[in-house]
N, C-alpha and C positions, 0 to 999 in steps of 0.2 A: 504494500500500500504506500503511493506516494504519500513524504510529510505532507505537501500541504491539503492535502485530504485529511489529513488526521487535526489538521492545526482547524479546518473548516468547522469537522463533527466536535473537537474537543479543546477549551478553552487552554488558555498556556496554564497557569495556574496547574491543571491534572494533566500534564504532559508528562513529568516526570513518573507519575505513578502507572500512566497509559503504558509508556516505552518498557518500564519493569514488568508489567502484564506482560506484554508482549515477547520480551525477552525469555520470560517464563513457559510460555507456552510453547516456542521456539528450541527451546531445551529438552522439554520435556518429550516432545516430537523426536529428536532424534537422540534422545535417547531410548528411545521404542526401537528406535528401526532400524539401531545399531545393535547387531548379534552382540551379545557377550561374550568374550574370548574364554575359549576352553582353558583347562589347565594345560599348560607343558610340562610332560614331563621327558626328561634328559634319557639317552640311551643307557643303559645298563652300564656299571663299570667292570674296568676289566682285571678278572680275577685269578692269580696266580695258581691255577691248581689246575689237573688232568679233567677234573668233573665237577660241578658245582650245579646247585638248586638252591631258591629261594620259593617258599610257598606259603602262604596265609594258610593258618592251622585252623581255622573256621571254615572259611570256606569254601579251601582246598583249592583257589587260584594259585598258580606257577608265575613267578611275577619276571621272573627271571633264569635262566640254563643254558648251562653246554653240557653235551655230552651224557646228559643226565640219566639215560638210559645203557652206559657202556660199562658191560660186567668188568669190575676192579676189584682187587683182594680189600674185603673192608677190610684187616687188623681186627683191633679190639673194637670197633662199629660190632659188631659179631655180637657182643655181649647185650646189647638191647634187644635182642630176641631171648637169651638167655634168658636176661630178669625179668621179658614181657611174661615167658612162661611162668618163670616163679609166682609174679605177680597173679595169672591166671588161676596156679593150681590155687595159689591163697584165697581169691574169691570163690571160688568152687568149693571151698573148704575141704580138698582133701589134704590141705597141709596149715599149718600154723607157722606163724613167727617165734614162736618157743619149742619148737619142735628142735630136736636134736640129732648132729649128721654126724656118723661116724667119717673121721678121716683116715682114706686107706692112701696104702704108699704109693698110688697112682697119682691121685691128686695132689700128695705131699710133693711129689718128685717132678712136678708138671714145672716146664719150665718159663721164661717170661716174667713179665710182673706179677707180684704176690701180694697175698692179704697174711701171709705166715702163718697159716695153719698149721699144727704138728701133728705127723700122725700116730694112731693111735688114740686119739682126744678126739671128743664131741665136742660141734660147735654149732649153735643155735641158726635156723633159716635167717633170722635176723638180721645177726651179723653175716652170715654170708652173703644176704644180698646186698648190704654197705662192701662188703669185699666188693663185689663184683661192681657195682656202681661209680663210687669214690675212688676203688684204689685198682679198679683195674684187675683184681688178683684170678688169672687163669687157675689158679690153684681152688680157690675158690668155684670159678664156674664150673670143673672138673666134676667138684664133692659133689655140687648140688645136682649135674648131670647123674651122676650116679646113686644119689638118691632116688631122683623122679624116675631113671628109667633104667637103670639097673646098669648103665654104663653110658659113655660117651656116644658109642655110636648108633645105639637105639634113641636115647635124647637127640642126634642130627636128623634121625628122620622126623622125631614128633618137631624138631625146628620147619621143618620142610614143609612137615604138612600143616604146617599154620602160616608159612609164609605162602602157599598156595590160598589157602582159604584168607587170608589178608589181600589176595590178590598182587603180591612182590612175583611179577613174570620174569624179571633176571636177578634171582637168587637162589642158591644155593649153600647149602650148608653140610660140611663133613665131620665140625668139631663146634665145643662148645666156647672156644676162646679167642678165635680169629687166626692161632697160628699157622703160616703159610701151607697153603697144599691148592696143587693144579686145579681142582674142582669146587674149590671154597672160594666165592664171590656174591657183591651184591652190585647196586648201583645206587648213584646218589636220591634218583626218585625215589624208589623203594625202600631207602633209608630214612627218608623225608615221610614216608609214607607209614610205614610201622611207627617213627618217631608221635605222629598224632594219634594212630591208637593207643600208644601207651599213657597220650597226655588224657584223650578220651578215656578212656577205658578202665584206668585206675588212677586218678586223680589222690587218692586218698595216700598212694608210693611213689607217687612224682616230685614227694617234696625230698627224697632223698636225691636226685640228681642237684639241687642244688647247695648239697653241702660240701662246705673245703674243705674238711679235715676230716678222720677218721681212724681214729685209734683201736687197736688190736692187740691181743700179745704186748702189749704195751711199746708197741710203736704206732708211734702217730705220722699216718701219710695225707699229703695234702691232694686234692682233686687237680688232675693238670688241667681243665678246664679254665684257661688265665683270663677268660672273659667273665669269670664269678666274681674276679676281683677288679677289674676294668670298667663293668658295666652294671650297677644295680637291676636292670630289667631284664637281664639273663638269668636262665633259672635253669636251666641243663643244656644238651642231655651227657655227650661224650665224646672220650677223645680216644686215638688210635695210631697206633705206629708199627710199621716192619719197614726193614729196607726196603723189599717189592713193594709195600702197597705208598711207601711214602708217608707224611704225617697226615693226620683224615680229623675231622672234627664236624658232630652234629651238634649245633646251639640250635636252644628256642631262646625269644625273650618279649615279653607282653609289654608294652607300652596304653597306656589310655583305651584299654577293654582290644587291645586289637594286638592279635599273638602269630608271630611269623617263625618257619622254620627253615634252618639253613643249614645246607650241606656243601663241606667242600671236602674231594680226595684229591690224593697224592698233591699237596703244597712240601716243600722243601724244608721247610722247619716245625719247631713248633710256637714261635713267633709267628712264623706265615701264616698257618692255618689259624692262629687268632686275629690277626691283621686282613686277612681277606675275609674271612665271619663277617669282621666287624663291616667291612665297607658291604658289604652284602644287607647286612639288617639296617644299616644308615640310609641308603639304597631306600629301600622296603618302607620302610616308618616314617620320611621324607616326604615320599612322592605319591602316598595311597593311603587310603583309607578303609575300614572293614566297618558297613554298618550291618547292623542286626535288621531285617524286614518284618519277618514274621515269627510268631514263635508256634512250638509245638503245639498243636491239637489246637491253636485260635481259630475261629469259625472265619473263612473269607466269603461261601456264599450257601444259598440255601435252596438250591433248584428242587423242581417238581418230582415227585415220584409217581407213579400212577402203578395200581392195583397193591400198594402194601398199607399196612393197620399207618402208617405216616402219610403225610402229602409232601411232606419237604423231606429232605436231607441235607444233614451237617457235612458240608467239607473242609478238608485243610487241608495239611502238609504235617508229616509223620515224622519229623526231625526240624528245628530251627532252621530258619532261613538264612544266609549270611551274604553279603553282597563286600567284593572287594574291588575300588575302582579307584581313578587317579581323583586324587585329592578336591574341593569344591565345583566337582561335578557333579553332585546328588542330584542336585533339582534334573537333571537331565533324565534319571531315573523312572520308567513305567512299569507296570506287572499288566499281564491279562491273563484273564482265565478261560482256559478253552475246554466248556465241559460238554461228555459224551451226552448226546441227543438223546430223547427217550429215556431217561430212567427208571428201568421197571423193576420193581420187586419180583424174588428175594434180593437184597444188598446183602455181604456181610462187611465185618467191621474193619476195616483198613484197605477196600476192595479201589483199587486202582479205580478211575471214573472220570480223569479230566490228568491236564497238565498247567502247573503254574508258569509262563513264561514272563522274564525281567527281559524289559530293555535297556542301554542307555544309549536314550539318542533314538536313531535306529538300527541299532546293533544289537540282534538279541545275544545276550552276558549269560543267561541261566537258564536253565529248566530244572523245574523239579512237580513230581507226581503228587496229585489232588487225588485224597482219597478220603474215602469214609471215615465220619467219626463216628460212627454208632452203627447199627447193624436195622434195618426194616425188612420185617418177615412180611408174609405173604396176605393180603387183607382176607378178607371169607370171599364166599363165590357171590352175592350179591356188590361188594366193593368194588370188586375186580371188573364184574360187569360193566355197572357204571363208571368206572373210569374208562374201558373199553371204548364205550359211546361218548364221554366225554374226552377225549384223545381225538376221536373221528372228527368231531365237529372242530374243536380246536386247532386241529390241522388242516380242516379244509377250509375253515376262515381265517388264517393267518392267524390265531391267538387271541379272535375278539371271542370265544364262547368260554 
């Protein structure tokens, strides 16, 4: 609008307040119609080791990797299957933490790092699983393989068959302590991968990987985990070394509800393997974010059923939601629900029935299965009917009946 149009409509006097209107509105305009710039986030840094992963332990995002699938001797990485089992038989209850192991001269004479057990002498699961955690002691994992399974190499298979049933597709286990042999191997994924079951899974024995010291026989060893003392938000899991496999190390470490896991093998020292951790989880905690969406068994919607004693059904999602994305990009975040047409009775209780899909943007990030939270039986033969004829009509007039 020319001034002197504006000077016509409006006296001088409210010109300056006219021009600030003006200005305002002017602003406000293109700030509509100007996109907001995403986040940047920088390429991954570059990590001195044969294999490495970084992955959000919620919600199982890969935030970063090389190699992360290439069979490598873990070392004592080996031992987090060991305690996953200890850990298991304890919730199963067919063993206790006061239970007592005899030590025979196998595992006395096991060579590598020890927890010093003597043989001859009982030592509690307890303390053996602080052996095997803290101080590393193959001596240790030996006993307790030959507790649970009558010897090492029956224990390597029940390792196997739980790294099958965990889903670790390049692992392999021969012994219960990482010491070298041609057919003992993991990789960094499936390292990363057990690592969250055990954080999942027994929560209540996770808090010994964050202890630095650990006394036995009355020597006190300290956890080589150097990021316990580097890093308050580090809280395990473990470290590893042979000459072939190199030095190896799994950190977790939680920052503000959001818990990343990182794997690096074969780095060159055991400085390296803490200095590449760390740039890895700096990386991580930086440039993303983990929100929480939905939680377990919340109701997201309540579609129709036709012929069961209900007319609706309750659905969710059967485990927590988790969403990991680059840092104030939330708002860009959408969910839809795509549920299965026609729901007819019987349901039962957790029966598959739809798909939750996240977007950000338009990129679908997630899926996860919508299913029953309650179970509806079948209505009588007069319900069924009428829903019958109530379906016909509803579907031949598009949903007005």
């Amino acid at each position: 609008m020319p001034m002197q149009v504006l000077f016509r409509y409006f006296p001088p006097r409210l010109m300056p307040a006219v021009l600030m209107c003006l200005l305002l509105f002017v602003s406000q305009a293109l700030a509509q119609s100007t996109p907001s710039p995403q986040a940047i986030v920088p390429s991954p840094p570059q990590i001195a080791a044969k294999s490495w992963i970084l992955m959000d332990a919620n919600s199982g995002r890969v935030l970063t990797e090389h190699n992360a699938d290439e069979r490598l001797p873990p070392a004592s990485l080996t031992k987090l299957m060991t305690a996953y089992l200890v850990e298991r038989e304890l919730d199963r209850g067919n063993i206790s933490l006061d239970d007592m192991v005899p030590v025979s001269e196998n595992a006395w004479r096991t060579g590598g790092s020890k927890m010093f057990i003597e043989v001859g002498k009982q030592v509690s699961i307890r303390d053996l699983l602080y052996g095997i955690i803290i101080q590393s002691g193959n001596d240790a994992s030996v006993a307790v393989a030959e507790h649970l399974a009558g010897g090492e190499g029956p224990f390597a298979d029940m390792m196997n068959q739980h790294a099958s049933r965990l889903g670790l597709s390049n692992t392999h286990f021969v012994n219960a302590t990482g010491l070298p042999h041609p057919e003992h191997y993991s990789s960094a994924r499936d390292l990363a991968l057990l690592s969250q079951y055990i954080i999942d899974d027994y929560p209540e024995h996770y808090a010994i990987y964050a202890e630095k010291y650990f006394t036995f026989n009355d020597i006190r060893q300290p956890n080589r985990n150097r990021l316990l003392w580097r890093d308050a938000s580090v809280d395990g899991l473990k470290t590893g070394h042979t000459d072939e496999a190199g030095y190896c190390l799994v950190a977790s470490a939680e920052r503000d509800g959001m818990r990343l896991i990182s794997v690096v093998m074969g780095t060159s020292s055991e400085e390296a393997r803490a200095q590449e951790t760390q740039k890895l989880l700096s990386y991580g905690f930086r440039y993303f974010e983990t929100l929480k969406l939905y939680d377990q068994g919340a109701v997201l919607n309540s579609p129709r059923v036709w012929g069961g004693e209900k007319n609706e059904l309750r659905l969710g999602v059967d485990q927590d939601v988790f969403m990991t994305l680059p840092r104030s990009r939330s708002e860009e975040l959408s969910a839809r629900l795509d549920v299965r047409p026609d729901l007819t009775a019987p349901i039962n209780l957790g029966e598959r029935v739809g798909t939750l899909e996240v977007r950000l943007g338009e990129e679908v990030v997630g899926e996860q299965p919508l299913v029953a939270l309650e179970a509806i039986e079948e209505g009588g033969l007069f319900k069924r009917l009428f829903d019958q004829v109530r379906r016909f009509f509803t579907n031949l007039l598009g949903g007005w009946f």
